[in-house]
VONU-655318 format. One record per residue (C-alpha): residue number from 1; residue in three letters; x, y, z. Coordinates in steps of 0.5 Angstrom, whole numbers, plus 500, padded with zeros to 3 digits. Last residue first. Example, Ala and Ser with C-alpha at 12.3 -4.5 7.8 and 13.67 -1.06 7.14 Angstrom:
<nodes>
NODE  resi  resn   c1   c2   c3
NODE     2   SER  527  498  514
NODE     1   ALA  525  491  516
</nodes>
This chain:
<nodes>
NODE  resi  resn   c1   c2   c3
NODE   422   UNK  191  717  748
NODE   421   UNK  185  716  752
NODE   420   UNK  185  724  754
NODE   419   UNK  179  727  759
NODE   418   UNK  174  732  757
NODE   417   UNK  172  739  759
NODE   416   UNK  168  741  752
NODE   415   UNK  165  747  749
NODE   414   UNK  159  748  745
NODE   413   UNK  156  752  738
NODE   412   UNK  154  751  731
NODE   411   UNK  151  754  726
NODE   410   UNK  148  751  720
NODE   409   UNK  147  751  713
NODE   408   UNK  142  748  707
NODE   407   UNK  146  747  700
NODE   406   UNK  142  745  695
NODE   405   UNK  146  741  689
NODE   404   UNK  142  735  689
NODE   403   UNK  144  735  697
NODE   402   UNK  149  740  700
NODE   401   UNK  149  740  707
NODE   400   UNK  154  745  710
NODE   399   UNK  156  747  718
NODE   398   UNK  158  755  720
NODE   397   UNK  162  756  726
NODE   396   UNK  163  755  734
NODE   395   UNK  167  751  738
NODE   394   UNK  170  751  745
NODE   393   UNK  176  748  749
NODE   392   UNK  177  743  755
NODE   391   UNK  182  738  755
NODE   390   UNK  184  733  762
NODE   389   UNK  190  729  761
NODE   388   UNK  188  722  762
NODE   387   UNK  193  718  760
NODE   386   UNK  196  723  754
NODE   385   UNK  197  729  757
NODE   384   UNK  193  735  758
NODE   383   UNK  191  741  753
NODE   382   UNK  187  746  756
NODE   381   UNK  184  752  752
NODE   380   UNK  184  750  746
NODE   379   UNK  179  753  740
NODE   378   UNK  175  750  734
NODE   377   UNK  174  754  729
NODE   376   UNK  169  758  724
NODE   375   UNK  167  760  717
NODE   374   UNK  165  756  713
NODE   373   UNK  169  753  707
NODE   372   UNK  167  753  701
NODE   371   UNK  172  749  695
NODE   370   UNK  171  750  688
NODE   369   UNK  168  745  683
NODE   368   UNK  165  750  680
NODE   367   UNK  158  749  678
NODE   366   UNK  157  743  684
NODE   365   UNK  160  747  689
NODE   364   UNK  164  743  694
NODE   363   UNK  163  743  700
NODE   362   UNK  167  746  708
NODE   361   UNK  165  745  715
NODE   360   UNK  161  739  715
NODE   359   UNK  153  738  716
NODE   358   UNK  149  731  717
NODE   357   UNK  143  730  717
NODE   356   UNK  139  725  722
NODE   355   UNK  135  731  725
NODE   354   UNK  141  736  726
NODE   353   UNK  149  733  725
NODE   352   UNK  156  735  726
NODE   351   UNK  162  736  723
NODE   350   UNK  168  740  724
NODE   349   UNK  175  740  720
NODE   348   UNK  180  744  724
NODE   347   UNK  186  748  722
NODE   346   UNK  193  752  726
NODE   345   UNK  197  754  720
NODE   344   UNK  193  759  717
NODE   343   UNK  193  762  710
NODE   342   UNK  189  756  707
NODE   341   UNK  183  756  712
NODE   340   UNK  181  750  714
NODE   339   UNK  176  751  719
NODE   338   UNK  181  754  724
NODE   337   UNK  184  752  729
NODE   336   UNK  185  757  734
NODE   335   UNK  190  757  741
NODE   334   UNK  193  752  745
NODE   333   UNK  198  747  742
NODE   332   UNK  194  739  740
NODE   331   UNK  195  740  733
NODE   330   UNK  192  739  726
NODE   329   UNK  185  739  728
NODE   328   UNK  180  735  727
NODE   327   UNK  173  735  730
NODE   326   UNK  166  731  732
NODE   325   UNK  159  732  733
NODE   324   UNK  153  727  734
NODE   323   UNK  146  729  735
NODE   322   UNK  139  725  737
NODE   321   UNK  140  722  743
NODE   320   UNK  148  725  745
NODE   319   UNK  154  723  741
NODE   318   UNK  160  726  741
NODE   317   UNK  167  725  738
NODE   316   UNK  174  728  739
NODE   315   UNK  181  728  735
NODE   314   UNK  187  731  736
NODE   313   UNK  192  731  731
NODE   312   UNK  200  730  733
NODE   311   UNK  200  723  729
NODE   310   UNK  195  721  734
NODE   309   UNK  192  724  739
NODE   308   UNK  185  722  742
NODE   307   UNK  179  725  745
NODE   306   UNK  172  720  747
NODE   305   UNK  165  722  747
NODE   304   UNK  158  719  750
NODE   303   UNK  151  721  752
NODE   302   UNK  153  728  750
NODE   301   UNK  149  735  752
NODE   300   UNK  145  737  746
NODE   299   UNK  141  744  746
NODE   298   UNK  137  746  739
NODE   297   UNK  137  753  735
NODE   296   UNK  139  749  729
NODE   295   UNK  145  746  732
NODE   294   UNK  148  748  739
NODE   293   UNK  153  744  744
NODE   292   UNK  155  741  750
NODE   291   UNK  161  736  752
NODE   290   UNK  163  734  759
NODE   289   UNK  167  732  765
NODE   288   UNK  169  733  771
NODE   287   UNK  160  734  771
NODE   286   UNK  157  740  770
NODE   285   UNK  156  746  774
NODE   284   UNK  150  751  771
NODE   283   UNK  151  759  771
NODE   282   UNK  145  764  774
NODE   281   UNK  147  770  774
NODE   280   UNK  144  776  779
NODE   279   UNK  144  783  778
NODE   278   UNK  142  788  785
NODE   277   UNK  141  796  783
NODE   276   UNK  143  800  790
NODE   275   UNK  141  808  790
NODE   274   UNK  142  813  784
NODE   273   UNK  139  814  778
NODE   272   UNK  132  814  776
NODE   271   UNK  127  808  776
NODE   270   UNK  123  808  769
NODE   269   UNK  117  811  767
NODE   268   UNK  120  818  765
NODE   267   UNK  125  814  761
NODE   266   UNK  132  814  761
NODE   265   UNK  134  815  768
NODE   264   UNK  141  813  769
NODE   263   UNK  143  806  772
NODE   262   UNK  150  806  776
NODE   261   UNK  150  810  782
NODE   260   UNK  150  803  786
NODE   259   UNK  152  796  785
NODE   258   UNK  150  789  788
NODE   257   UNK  153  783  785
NODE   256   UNK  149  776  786
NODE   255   UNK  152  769  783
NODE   254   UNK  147  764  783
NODE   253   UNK  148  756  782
NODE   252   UNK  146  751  778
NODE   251   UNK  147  742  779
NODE   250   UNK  148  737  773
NODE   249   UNK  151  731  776
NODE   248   UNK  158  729  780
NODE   247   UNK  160  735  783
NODE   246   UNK  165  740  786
NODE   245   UNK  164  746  787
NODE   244   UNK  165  752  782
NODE   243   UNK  171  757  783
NODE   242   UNK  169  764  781
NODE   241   UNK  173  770  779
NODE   240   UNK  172  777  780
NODE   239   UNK  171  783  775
NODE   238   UNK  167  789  778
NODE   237   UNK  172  789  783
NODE   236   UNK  170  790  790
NODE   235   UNK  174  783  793
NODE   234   UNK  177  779  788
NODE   233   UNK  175  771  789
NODE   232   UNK  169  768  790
NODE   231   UNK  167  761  792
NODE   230   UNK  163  755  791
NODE   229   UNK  156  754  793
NODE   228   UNK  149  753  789
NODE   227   UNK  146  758  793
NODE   226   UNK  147  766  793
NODE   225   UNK  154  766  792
NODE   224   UNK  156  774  793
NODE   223   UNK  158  781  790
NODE   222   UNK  159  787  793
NODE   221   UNK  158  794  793
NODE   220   UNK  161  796  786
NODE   219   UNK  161  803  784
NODE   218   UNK  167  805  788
NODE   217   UNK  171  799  784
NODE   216   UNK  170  802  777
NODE   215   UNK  165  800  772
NODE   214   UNK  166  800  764
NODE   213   UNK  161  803  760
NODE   212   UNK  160  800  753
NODE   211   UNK  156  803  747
NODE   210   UNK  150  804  745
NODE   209   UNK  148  808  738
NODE   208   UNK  142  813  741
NODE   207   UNK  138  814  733
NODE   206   UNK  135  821  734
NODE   205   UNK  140  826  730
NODE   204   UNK  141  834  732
NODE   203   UNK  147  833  735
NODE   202   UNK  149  828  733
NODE   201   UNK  149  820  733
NODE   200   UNK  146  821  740
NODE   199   UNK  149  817  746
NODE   198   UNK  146  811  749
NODE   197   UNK  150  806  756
NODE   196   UNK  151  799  756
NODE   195   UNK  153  796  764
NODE   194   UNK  157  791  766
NODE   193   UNK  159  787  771
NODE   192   UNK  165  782  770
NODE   191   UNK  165  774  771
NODE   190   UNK  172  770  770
NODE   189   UNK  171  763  771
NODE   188   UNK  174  757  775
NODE   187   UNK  173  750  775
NODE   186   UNK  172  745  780
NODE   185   UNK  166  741  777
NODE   184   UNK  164  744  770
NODE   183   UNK  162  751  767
NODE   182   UNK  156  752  763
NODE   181   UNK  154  760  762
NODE   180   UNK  160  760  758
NODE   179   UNK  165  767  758
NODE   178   UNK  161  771  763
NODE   177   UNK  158  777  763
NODE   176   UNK  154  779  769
NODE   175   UNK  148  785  767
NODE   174   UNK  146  792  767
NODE   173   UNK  142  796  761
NODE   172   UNK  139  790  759
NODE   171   UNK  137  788  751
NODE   170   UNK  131  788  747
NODE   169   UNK  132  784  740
NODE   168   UNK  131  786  733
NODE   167   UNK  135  786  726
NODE   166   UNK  133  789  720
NODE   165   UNK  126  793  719
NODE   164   UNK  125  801  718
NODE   163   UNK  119  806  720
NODE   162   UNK  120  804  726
NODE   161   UNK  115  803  734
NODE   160   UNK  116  800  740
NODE   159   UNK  113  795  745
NODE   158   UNK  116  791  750
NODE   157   UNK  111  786  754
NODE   156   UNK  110  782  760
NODE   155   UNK  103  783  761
NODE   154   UNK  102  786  767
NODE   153   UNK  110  789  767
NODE   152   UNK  107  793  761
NODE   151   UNK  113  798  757
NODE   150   UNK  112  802  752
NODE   149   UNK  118  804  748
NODE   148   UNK  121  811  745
NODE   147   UNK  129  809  748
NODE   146   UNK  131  805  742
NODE   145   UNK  138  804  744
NODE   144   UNK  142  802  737
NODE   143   UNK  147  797  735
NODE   142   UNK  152  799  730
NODE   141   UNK  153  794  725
NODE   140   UNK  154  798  719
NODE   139   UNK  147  796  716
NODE   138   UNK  143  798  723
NODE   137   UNK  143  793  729
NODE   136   UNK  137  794  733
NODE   135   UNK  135  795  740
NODE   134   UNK  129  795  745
NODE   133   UNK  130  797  753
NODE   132   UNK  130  793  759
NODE   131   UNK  132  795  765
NODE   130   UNK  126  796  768
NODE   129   UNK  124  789  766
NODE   128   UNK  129  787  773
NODE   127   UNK  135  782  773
NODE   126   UNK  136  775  777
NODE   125   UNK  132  773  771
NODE   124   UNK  129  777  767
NODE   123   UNK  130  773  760
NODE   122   UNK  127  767  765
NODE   121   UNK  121  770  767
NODE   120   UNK  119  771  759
NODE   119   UNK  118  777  755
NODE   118   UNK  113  778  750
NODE   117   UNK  117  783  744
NODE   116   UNK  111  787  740
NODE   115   UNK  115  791  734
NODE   114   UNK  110  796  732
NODE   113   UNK  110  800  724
NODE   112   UNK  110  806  722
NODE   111   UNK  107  809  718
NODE   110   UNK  109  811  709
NODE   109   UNK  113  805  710
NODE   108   UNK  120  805  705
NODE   107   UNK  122  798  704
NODE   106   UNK  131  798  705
NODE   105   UNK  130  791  710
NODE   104   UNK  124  787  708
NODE   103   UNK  125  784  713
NODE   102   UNK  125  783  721
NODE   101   UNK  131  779  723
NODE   100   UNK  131  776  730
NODE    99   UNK  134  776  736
NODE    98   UNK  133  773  743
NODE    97   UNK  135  776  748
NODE    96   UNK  140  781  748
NODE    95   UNK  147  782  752
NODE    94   UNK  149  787  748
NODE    93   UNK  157  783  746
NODE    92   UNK  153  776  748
NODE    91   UNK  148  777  742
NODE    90   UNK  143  772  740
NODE    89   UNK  144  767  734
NODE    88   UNK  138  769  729
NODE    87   UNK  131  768  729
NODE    86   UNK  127  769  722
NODE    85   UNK  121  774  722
NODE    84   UNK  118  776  715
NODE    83   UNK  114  780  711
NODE    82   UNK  113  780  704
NODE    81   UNK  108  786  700
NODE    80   UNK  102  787  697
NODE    79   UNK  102  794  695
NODE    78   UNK  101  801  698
NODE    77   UNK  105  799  704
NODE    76   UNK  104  803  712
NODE    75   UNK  097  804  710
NODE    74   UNK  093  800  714
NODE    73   UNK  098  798  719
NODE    72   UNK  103  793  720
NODE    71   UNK  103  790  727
NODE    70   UNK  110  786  727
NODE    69   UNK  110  779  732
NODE    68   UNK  116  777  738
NODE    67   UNK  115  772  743
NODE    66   UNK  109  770  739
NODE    65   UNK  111  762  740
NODE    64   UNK  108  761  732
NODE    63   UNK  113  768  731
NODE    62   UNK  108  773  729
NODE    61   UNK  106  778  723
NODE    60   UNK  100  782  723
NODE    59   UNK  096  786  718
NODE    58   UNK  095  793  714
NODE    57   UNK  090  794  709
NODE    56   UNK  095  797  704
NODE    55   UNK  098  790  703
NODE    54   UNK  101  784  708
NODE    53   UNK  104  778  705
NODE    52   UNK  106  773  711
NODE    51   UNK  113  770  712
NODE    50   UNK  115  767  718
NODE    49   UNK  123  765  717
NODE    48   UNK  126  757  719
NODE    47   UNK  131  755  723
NODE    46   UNK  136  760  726
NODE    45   UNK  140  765  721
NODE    44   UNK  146  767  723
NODE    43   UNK  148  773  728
NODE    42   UNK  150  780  724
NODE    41   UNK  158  782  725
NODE    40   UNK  159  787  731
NODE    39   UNK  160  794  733
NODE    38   UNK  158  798  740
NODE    37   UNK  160  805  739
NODE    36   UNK  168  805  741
NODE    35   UNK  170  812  742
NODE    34   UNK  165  815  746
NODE    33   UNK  162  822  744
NODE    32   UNK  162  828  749
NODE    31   UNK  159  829  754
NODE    30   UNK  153  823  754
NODE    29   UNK  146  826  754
NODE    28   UNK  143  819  752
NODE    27   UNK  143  816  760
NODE    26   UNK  139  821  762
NODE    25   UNK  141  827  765
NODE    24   UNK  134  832  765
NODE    23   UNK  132  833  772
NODE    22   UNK  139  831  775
NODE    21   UNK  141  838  771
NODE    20   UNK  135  842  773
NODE    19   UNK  137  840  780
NODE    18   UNK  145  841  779
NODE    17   UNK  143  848  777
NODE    16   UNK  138  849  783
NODE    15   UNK  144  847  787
NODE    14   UNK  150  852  783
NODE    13   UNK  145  857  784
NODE    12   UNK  143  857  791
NODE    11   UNK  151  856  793
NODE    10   UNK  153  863  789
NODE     9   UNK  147  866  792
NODE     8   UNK  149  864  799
NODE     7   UNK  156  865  797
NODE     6   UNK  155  873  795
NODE     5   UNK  150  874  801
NODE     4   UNK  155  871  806
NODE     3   UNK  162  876  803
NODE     2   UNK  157  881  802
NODE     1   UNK  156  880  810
</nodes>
């Protein structure tokens, strides 16, 4: 009987022990601290900055599309001050939407101000708003959960609030990794499931630093094509491979993956932990083959394009409507070629146009005379034979116009899947 009353006790106290912890878990109360915090470098500037002069009356500073606007109050600056929003290239390693940098960065603001982000259909797709959280990246290239934030489904809206400017976005906590969201007839890519998780800086410190959280097998509960075709190889892995169908015009597809057990409760608001979360990727079949690209924050898909090999030098060239870009390299064997880097025995030159003007991968400084070169490459995944031999590969990189000794930049990016001439 003592033996009974001491378990039954023993059992009560270790289930109300797991209720108080099940009650206050989030996803923000890691133990202990992981090893590799999220961490990259700063996205490049995209097209032009909205500026505003705001002074102690307060004011309001917003993109001209509004997906993203700064509400200062009064106050919150003593003097007439420059505000500005300007887009930078997103982030694949959090899965942010669109990203911005707020400055002034370093300003001290007496009150805080709110970051109002207005999502779209599409940045939810095959995912859930419930999932979405704001985020920055401080000065050392972490990248912060901010978990104080209001969201409003009606009115497609992300609020927080901060005493500090740098570069902001929202992100999701789950979502289907791919390395291209355009991949052509026939090809085969790696997708894996993966989740972002917070833990606190310190004990007593407020900032969530996000950081990876790989998802193992009895997590996963399935994965499916839910239209457009094609086939799915791996089983209950939380990474798979996926074969595109055959096709000979633009088409999409929608893969599904339903996991479990994998969301923590992080806002009183929010779905808590447990049960099934669906997450859907939509990627886009291309033709054989095809060339596609970036610049200035605008899409091109090529009208014509050819790629030959002379002398050992590969050399390509596209043409959409209202772009053209084109490569060298001084080989043809698998790997990174950089833009001309000295140190480097594999070597790109890359050029590239954005409304009729050209931009290259390196200048020359009028005061110096010394050489720039942008950073950057052009990367080779395939290499086929001469006749017909199909190459496939990605770019990306920094691209330079200098007129009157003003130099102007952009960022590039793409892949391509084509057929060798030569």
């Amino acid at each position: 009987m003592n033996f009974q009353k001491c378990f039954l006790k023993c059992f009560l106290f270790a289930g109300l022990m797991a209720s108080g912890i099940s009650c206050e878990k989030s996803d923000t109360d890691i133990p202990g601290k992981p090893a590799k915090p999220v961490i990259t470098p700063p996205g490049q500037l995209m097209g032009a900055p909205t500026k505003a002069i705001i002074g102690a009356e307060g004011g309001t500073l917003a993109m001209p599309d509004q997906y993203i606007s700064v509400r200062v109050p009064a106050g919150a600056v003593d003097a007439n001050t420059e505000f500005s929003i300007q887009e930078v290239t997103p982030n694949a390693a959090v899965s942010t939407g669109r990203l911005f940098r707020v400055l002034p960065e370093g300003i001290t603001l007496k009150k805080p101000v709110e970051i109002t982000f207005r999502y779209t259909e599409a940045d939810i797709a095959g995912s859930s708003e419930d999932y979405l959280y704001p985020c920055y990246q401080s000065s050392d290239g972490r990248w912060h959960k901010v978990m104080d934030c209001t969201l409003d489904k009606k009115n497609k809206t992300l609020k927080a609030t901060t005493t500090h400017f740098s570069d902001w976005s929202w992100y999701r906590e789950i979502e289907i990794h791919s390395p291209k969201n355009e991949i052509g007839s026939e090809e085969e890519v790696e997708l894996e499931v993966h989740a972002m998780d917070a833990y606190r800086q310190s004990a007593q410190g407020e900032d969530l630093v996000l950081t990876g959280r790989p998802l193992t097998t009895d997590k996963i509960v399935g994965w499916k094509v839910v239209s457009g075709g094609g086939t799915i190889s791996g089983g209950k892995s939380p990474k798979i491979k996926y074969t595109a169908p055959a096709t000979d015009s633009k088409m999409e597809v929608i893969i599904e993956v339903t996991v479990k057990n994998v969301i923590s409760q992080s806002h009183p608001d929010r779905p808590g932990n447990g049960g099934l979360s669906i997450v859907r990727k939509t990627l886009t079949i291309v033709p054989e083959e095809y060339v596609i690209w970036t610049i200035g924050g605008k899409k091109y898909s090529a009208k014509f394009f050819a790629l030959s090999v002379f002398d050992g030098r590969a050399i390509m060239t596209a043409t959409a409507v209202e772009s053209e870009i084109g490569f060298h390299t001084n080989g043809t064997k698998l790997g990174k070629y950089s833009f001309g880097k000295r140190d480097d025995p594999k070597t790109s030159t890359f050029s590239g146009s954005d409304n009729l003007v050209s931009y290259h991968s390196d200048y020359t400084e009028c005061d110096t005379y010394e050489k720039v070169i942008g950073e950057g490459a052009v990367v080779f995944e395939i290499f086929g034979e001469s006749g017909g031999g199909i190459v496939q590969g990605t770019f990306e990189g920094k691209l330079y116009n200098i007129k009157n000794c003003d130099v102007t930049a952009r960022h590039v990016f793409g892949s391509f899947r084509v057929r060798r001439t030569y």
